[in-house]
C-alpha positions in Angstrom: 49.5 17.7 29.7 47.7 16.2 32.7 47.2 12.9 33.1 43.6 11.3 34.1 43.7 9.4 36.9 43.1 5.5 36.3 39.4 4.4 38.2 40.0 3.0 40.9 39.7 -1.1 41.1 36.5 -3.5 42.5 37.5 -6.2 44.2 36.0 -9.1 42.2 35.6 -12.3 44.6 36.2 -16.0 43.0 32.6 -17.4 42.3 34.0 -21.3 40.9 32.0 -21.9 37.6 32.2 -26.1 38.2 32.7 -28.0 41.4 33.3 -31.9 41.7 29.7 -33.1 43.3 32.0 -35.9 44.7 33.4 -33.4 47.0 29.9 -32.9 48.6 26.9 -34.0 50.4 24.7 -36.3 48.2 26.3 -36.3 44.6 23.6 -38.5 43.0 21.2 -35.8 44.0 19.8 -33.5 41.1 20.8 -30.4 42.5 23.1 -28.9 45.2 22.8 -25.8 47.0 26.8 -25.8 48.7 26.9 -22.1 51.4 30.2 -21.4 51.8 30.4 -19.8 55.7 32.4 -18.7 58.5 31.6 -18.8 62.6 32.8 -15.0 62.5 30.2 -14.0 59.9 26.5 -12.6 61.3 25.0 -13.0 57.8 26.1 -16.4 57.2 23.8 -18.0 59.6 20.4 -16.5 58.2 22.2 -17.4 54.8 22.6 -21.2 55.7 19.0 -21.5 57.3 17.1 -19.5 54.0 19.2 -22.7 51.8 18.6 -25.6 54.4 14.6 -25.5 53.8 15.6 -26.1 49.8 16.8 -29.7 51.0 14.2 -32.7 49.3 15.1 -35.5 47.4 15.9 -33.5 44.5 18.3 -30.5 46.2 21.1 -31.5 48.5 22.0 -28.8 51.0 25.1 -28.6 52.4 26.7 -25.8 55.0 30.3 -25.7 54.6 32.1 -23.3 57.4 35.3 -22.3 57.3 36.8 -24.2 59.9 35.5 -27.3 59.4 35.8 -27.2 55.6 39.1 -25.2 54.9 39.6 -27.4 52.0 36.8 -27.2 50.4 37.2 -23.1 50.7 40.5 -23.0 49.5 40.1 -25.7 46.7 37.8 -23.5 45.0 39.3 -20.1 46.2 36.0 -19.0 48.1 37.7 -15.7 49.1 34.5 -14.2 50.8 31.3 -15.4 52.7 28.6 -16.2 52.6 28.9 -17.3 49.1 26.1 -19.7 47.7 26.0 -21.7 44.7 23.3 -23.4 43.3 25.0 -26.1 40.9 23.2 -28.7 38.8 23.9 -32.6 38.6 26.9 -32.5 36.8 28.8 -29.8 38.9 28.1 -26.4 36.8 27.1 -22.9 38.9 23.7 -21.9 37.5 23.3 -19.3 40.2 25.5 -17.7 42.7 24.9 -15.3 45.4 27.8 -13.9 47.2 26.7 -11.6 50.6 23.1 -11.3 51.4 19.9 -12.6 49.9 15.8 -12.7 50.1 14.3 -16.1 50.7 12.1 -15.0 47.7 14.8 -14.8 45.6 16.7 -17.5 46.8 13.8 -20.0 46.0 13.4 -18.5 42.6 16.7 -18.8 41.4 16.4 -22.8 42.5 13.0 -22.8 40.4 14.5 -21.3 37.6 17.9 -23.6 38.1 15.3 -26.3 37.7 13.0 -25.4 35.6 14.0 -22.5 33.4 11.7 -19.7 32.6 9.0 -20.8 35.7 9.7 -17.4 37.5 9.1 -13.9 36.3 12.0 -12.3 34.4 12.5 -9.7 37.1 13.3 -12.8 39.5 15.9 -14.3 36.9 17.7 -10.8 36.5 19.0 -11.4 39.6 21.3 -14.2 37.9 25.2 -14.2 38.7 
C-alpha cells in the first residue's frame, strides 16, 4: 500500500482581528489605517505613502517600522511586512492587506470600511 504524500503547508502570517486604538496615533479618530513596515523592505515605502494620503479628520494614519515600533509588532505578532489594517473606531480589522496593493484598491476598501456597499463588488472581493 503506498502512502499519499501529505500537501505541503502555506505559511499563514498573523493578521490581528482587534487592536487597542489607545496604542496608536489619534484613537478618537473614526478610522485608523496602522502599516506595519520595516527599513529593509522596498515595498513598504510605496505601501506607507499609498495609506498616508487617507489621513483627514476622519482616518488616522500611522507608519509603524520595525525598529522604532518593535512593540507594537510583536504585541500583535505582525510576522511579515508590509501588513496594513484598516480598523474601525472601536479597534476591529475590517480590511487587511498583507504585501502589495493598488492605490485603487486601497481607497476602496477604506470607502467600503466606511461606508459599506459604496464600491463595486469586484472592489470588495478583495476583502481579507
Amino acid at each position: 500500500r503506498r502512502r499519499v504524500p501529505d500537501a505541503p503547508t502555506q505559511r499563514r502570517y498573523h493578521v490581528p482581528e482587534q487592536l487597542d486604538r489607545s496604542d496608536f496615533a489619534r484613537p478618537d479618530a473614526p478610522w485608523l489605517v496602522a502599516v506595519f513596515t520595516s527599513q529593509t523592505c522596498d515595498m513598504c515605502a510605496q505601501v506607507a505613502g499609498k495609506a498616508a494620503v487617507l489621513e483627514s479628520d476622519d482616518v488616522a494614519v500611522q507608519t509603524l517600522e520595525f525598529t522604532q515600533r518593535r512593540d507594537l509588532h510583536e504585541r500583535y505578532r505582525i510576522d511579515a511586512v508590509p501588513t496594513l489594517l484598516i480598523v474601525d473606531a472601536i479597534g476591529v480589522t475590517r480590511h487587511s492587506f498583507l504585501g502589495p496593493m493598488t492605490a485603487t484598491d486601497l481607497w476602496a476598501a477604506v470607502a467600503e470600511a466606511r461606508e459599506p456597499g459604496s464600491t463595486p463588488d469586484s472592489c470588495a472581493d478583495h476583502a481579507h
